[in-house]
N, C-alpha and C positions, 0 to 999 in steps of 0.2 A: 553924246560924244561927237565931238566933230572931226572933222577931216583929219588933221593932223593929229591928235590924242588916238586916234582908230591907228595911223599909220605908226608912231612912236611903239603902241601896244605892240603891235606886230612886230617889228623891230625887236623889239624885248623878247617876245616868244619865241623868235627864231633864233635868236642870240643863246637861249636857254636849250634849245635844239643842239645846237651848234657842240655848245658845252661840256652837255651832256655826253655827246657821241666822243669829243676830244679825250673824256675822264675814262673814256672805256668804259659807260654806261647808257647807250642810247635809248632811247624813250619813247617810243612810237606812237604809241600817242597820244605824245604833244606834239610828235612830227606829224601826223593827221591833224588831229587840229589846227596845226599853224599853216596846213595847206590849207583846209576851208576860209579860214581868217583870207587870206592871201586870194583865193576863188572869190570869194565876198566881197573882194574890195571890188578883182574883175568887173564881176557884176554891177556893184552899182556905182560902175563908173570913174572911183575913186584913184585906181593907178591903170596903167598899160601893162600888157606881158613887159614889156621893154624894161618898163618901172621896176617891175615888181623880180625881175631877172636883176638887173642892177644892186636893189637893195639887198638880195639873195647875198649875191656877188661879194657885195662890200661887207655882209656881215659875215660870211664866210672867211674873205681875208683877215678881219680884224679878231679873228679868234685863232682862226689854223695859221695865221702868216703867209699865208698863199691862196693863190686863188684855186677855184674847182676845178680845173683843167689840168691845172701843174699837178694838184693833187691823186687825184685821176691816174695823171702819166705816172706820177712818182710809187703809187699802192702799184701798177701793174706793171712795172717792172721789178717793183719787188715780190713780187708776186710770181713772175717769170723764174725770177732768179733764183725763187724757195724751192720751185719745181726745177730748173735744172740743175743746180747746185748748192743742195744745202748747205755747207758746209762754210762756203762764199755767202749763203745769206745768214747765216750765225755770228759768221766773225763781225760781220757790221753791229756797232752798240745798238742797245735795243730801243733807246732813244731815238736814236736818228731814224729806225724802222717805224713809228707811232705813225 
C-alpha cells in the first residue's frame, strides 16, 4: 500500500467515525482504530500533526457542516441552556439540537 491508498483509507475510516457519531451511533472502536491508523502514519513519516489535524478538520466539516470548534461551542451552550432552562432548551426543534 502506498502513501496515498494508506492516507485515502484513513480518510474513509474517519469519515465512517464521523457518521456513525452524526446517526446517534458512535463506534469506538473504529474511533481507536482510526487513532492508531492516524499515530501510524505519525510514525512513519507519512503526515505531520498539522496534516493529520487538517484532514480531521476537513472530514469533520464535510459530514457535520461545521467545523470542531463551532461544534464544540454550539453542544456547550446547549448544554448550558439544558441546565439553566429547560424549558427554553425544549422549545428549540430537536433537529437543530443534534
Amino acid at each position: 500500500m502506498d502513501k496515498e491508498n494508506y492516507l485515502a483509507f484513513c480518510k474513509t475510516e474517519l469519515r465512517s467515525v464521523f457518521l456513525s457519531t452524526k446517526a446517534g451511533k458512535p463506534d469506538n472502536k473504529l474511533k481507536y482504530r482510526v487513532e492508531g491508523l492516524f499515530h501510524a502514519a505519525k510514525l512513519l513519516g507519512l503526515l505531520s500533526t498539522d496534516q493529520a489535524n487538517a484532514i480531521i478538520e476537513s472530514e469533520h466539516q464535510a459530514v457535520f457542516g461545521e467545523s470542531i470548534g463551532e461544534r464544540l461551542k454550539r453542544k456547550t451552550q446547549l448544554k448550558q441552556l439544558r441546565e439553566s432552562d429547560p424549558d427554553a432548551y425544549f422549545n428549540i426543534p430537536t433537529i437543530e439540537r443534534l
